[in-house]
C-alpha positions in Angstrom: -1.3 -27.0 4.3 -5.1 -27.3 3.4 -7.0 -25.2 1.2 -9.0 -22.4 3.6 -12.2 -22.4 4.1 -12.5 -19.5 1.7 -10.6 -20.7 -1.0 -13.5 -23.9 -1.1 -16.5 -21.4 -0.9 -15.1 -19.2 -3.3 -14.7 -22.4 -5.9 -18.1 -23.4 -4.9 -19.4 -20.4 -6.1 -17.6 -20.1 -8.8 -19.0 -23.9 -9.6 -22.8 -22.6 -9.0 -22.2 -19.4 -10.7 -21.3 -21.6 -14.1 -23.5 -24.3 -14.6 -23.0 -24.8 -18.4 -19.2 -24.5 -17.7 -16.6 -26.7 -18.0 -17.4 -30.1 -16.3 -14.2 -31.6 -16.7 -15.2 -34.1 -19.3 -12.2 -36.1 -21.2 -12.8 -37.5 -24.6 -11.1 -40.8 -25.0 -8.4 -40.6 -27.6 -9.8 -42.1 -30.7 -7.4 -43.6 -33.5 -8.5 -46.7 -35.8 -4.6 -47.4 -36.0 -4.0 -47.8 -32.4 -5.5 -50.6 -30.5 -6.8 -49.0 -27.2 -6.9 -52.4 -25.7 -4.5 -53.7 -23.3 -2.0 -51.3 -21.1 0.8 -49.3 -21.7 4.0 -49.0 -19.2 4.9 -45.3 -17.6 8.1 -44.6 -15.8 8.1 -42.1 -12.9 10.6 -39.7 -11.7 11.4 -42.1 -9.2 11.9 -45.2 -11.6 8.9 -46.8 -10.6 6.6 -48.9 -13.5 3.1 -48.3 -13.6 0.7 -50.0 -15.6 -2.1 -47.8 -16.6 -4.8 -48.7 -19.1 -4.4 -47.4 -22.6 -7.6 -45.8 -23.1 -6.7 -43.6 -19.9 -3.0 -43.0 -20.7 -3.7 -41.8 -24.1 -5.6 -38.7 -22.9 -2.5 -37.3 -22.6 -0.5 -36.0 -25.2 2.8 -37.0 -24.5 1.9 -40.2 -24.1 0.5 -40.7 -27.4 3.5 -39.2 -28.4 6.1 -41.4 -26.7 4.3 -45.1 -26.9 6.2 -47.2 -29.2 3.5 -49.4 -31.5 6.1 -51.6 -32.1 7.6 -52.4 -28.6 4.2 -51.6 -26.7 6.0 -53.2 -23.1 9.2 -50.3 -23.4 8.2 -48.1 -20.4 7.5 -44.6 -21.2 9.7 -42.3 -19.0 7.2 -39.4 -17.3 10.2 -36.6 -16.1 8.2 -34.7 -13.8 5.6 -36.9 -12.9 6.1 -38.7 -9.5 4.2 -41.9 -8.5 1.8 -40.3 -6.2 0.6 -37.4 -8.9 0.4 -39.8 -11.8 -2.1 -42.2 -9.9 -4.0 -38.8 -8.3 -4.3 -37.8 -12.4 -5.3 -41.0 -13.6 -8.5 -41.4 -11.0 -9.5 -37.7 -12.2 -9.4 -39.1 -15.3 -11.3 -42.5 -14.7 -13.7 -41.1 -12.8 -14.4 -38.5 -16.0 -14.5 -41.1 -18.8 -16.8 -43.1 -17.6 -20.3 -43.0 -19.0 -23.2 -42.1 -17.6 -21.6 -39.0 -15.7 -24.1 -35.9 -14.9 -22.9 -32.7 -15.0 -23.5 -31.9 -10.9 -22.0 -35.2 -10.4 -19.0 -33.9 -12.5 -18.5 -30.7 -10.6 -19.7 -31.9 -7.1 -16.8 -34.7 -7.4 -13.9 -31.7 -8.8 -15.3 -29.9 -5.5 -14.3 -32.8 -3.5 -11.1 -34.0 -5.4 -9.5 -30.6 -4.8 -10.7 -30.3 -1.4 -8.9 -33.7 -0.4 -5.7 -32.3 -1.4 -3.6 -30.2 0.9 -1.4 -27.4 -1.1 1.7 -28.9 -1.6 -0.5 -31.9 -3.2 -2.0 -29.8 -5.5 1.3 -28.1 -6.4 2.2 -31.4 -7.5 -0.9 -32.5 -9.4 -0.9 -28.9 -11.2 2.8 -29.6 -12.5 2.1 -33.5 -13.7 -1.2 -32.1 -15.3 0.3 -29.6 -17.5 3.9 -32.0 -18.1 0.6 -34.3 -19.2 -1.4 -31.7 -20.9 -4.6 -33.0 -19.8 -6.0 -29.4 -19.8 -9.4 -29.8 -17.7 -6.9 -30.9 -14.4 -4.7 -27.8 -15.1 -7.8 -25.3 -15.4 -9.3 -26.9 -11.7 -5.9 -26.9 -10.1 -4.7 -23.9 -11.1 -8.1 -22.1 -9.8 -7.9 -23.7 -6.7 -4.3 -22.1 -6.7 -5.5 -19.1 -7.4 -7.8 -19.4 -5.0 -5.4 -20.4 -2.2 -3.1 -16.8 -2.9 -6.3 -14.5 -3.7 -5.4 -11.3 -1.3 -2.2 -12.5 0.8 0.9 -10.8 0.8 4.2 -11.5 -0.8 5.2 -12.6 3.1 2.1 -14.8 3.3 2.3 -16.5 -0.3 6.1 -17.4 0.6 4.8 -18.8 3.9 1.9 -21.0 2.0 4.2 -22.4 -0.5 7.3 -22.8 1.3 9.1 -20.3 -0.8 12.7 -19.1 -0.3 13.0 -15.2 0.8 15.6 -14.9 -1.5 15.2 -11.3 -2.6 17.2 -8.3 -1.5 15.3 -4.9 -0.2 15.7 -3.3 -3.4 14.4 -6.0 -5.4 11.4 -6.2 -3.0 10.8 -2.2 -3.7 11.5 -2.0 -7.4 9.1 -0.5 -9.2 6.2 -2.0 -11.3 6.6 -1.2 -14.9 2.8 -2.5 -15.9 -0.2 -1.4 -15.2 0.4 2.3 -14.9 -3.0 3.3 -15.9 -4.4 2.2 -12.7 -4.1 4.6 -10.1 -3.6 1.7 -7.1 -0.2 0.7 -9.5 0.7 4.4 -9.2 0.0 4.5 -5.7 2.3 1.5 -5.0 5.3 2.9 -6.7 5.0 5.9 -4.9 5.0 3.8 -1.6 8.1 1.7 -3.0 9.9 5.3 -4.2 9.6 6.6 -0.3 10.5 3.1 1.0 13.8 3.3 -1.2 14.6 6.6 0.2 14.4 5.2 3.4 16.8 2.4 2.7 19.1 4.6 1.2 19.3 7.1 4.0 19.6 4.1 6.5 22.6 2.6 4.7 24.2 6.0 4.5 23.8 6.6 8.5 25.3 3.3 8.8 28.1 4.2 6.6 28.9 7.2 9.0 31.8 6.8 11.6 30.4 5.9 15.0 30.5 8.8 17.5 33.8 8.8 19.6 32.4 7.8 23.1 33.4 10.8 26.0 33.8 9.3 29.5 33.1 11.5 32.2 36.3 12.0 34.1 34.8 14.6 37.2 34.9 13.2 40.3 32.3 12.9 42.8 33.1 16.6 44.3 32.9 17.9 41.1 29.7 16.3 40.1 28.1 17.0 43.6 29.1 20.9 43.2 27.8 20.6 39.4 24.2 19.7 40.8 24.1 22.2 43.9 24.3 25.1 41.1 27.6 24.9 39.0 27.7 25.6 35.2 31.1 23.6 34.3 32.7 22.5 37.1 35.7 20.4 35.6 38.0 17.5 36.6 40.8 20.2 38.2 38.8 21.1 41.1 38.1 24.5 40.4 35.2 25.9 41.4 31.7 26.4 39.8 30.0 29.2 38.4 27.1 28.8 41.3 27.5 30.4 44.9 27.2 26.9 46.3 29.9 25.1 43.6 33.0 24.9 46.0 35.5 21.8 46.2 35.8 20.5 49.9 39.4 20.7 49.3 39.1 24.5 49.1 40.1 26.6 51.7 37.6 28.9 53.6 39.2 31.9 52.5 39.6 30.7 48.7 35.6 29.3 49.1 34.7 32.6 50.3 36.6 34.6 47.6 35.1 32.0 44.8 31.3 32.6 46.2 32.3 36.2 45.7 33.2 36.3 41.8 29.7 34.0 41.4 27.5 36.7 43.0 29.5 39.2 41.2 28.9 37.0 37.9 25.4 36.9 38.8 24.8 40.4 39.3 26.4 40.8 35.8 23.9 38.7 33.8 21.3 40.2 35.8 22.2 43.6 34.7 22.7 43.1 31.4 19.4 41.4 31.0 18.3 44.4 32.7 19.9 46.9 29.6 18.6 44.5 27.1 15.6 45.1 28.4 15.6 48.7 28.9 17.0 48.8 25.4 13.7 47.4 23.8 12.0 49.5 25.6 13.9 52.6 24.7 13.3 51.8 21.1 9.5 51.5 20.9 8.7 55.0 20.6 11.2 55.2 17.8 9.7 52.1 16.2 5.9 54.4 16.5 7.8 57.4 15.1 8.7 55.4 12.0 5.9 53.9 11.4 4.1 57.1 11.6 6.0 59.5 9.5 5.5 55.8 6.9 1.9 56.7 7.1 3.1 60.3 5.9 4.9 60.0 3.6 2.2 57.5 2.0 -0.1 60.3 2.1 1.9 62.7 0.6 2.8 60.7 -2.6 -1.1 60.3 -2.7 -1.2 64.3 -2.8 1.2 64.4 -4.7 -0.1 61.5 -7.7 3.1 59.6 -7.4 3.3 55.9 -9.2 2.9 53.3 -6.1 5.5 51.4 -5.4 6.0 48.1 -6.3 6.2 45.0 -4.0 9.8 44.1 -4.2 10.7 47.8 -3.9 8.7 47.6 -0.9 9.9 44.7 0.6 13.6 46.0 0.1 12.4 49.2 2.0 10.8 46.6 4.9 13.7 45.3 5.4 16.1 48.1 5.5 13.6 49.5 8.6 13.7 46.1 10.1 17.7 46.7 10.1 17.6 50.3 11.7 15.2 49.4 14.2 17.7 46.6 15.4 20.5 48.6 15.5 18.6 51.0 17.3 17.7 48.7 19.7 21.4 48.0 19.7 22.3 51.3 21.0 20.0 51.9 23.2 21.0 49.3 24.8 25.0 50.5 24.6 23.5 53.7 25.8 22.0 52.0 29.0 25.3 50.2 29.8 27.4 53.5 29.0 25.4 54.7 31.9 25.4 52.1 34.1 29.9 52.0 33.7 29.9 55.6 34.3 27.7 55.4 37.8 30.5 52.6 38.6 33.3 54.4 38.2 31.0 57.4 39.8 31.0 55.4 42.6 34.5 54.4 42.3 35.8 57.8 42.6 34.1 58.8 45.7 35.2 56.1 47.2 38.7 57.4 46.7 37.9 60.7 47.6 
């Protein structure tokens, strides 16, 4: 993957923003005892010899470190330097040694070194730089890196780079333990906190048993009787609470008795809804009485200079209305049914007669 389009402009400015930066300039490696003529031998991780010019290879450290003066044709072993990087370092670092070099010829060839090189290239280069330690490489490589991850998500860095998703939710949602003084850190561990709780809750559901699964065992009589009107109409065949809820396998008389008991059932509801009703209706007066002889008796502790009240006692008295008025609604309505049994057996009694 190449560098985007905004990763190069950002370096360019970066580039224009610093002219008396760092241009990348390498200072040979100067030693009167070491003879800078001739080549040295490097090994790569591959086992592949190069033969690089001395004056190049020691401007890195390590390499100074590991040539032999006294066997200068053993090969120096580079671990973590493969073929490719090592010839990508060593024309940074030719073109950079060599006399003569402006400073916007400096940057305007770092500008198109990096831009040459897709990421995985500059991955590489940015580890055999700093196994190396030729420092001006790692500073440009690692800002094109930068670059390259400036404002993409965790998702989108992985995705860039080719990196495993090897972390679990709660790793992912851990808190962040630095920062703290900015409020956007804050902010973030308050998103992970909630996210957590989330997770939790979703791992307890799954815990749960699953639901045992009810099958429907009514038949199609029974179903069709439940939609014409019936309130339970079960697998036995027995009739439905609606006028219209009647098995075909009924009888006529049977059918006509079971349409009966639902009107009568009906008729029941209805009435009681009708006491309820009365009932509420009974009650208000008493609800304005109360409420009145309240305003009364407020006036007369006024007369009478008593302390007020205070809010829970008050609050204890609002409630213990709130109780009488319901259980004088209550018996209102008892009152309203009491009448309604005694026109019934009224009725039921001269009908005997």
């Amino acid at each position: 993957m190449a560098l985007t389009e905004a990763s190069l402009q950002a370096l360019e400015q970066e580039h224009a923003a610093d002219p008396e930066g760092d241009d990348g300039m390498l200072v040979p490696f100067e030693n009167a005892e070491l003879d800078l003529e001739g080549e040295v031998v490097l090994q790569t991780s591959e086992g592949e010899e190069v033969r690089m010019e001395k004056k190049l290879a020691f401007l890195s450290p390590v390499v100074q470190l590991e040539f032999n003066a006294a066997d200068p044709e053993a090969p120096i072993f580079l671990q973590k330097v493969s073929a490719v990087a090592l010839h990508s370092v060593f024309d940074f670092c030719r073109f950079h040694v060599s006399p003569g070099r402006a400073i916007k010829e400096r940057k305007q060839y770092n500008k198109q070194y990096i831009r040459d090189l897709d990421t995985a290239r500059i991955c590489e280069l940015a580890s055999a730089a700093h196994y190396l330690n030729i420092k001006p490489l790692i500073d440009l490589s690692c800002k094109a890196l930068a670059r390259e991850i400036e404002g993409k998500s965790p998702e989108e860095i992985r995705s860039t780079f080719d990196l495993p998703d090897d972390l679990t939710e709660e790793e992912k949602l851990a808190p962040i333990e630095f920062g703290l003084d900015d409020s956007r850190v804050r902010l973030l561990n308050s998103l992970y906190a909630r996210k957590r709780s989330e997770l939790e809750d979703a791992k307890r559901c799954a815990a749960l048993p699953p639901m045992p699964r009810q099958d429907d065992q009514r038949d199609l009589d029974d179903l069709l009787g439940f939609i014409e009107g019936g309130e339970g109409a079960g697998g036995g065949g027995s009739a439905g609470s609606g006028a219209g809820a009647v098995p075909r396998t009924m009888s006529k008389k049977a059918a006509k008795k079971a349409r009966a008991k639902a009107r009568a059932k009906e008729k029941a509801r209805s009435e009681r809804e009708e006491a309820e009703e009365a009932g509420r209706a009974a009650s208000a007066p008493q609800l304005e009485l109360l409420d009145s002889q309240d305003d009364e008796v407020e006036a007369f502790a006024a007369r009478l200079r008593l302390p007020a009240v205070d809010g829970r006692t008050k609050s204890q008295l609002l409630q213990a209305r709130k109780r009488i008025n319901a259980e004088l609604s209550q018996l209102a309505a008892r009152q309203v049914e009491l009448q309604a049994e005694l026109k019934d057996v009224a009725a039921a009694l001269s009908a005997k007669a």
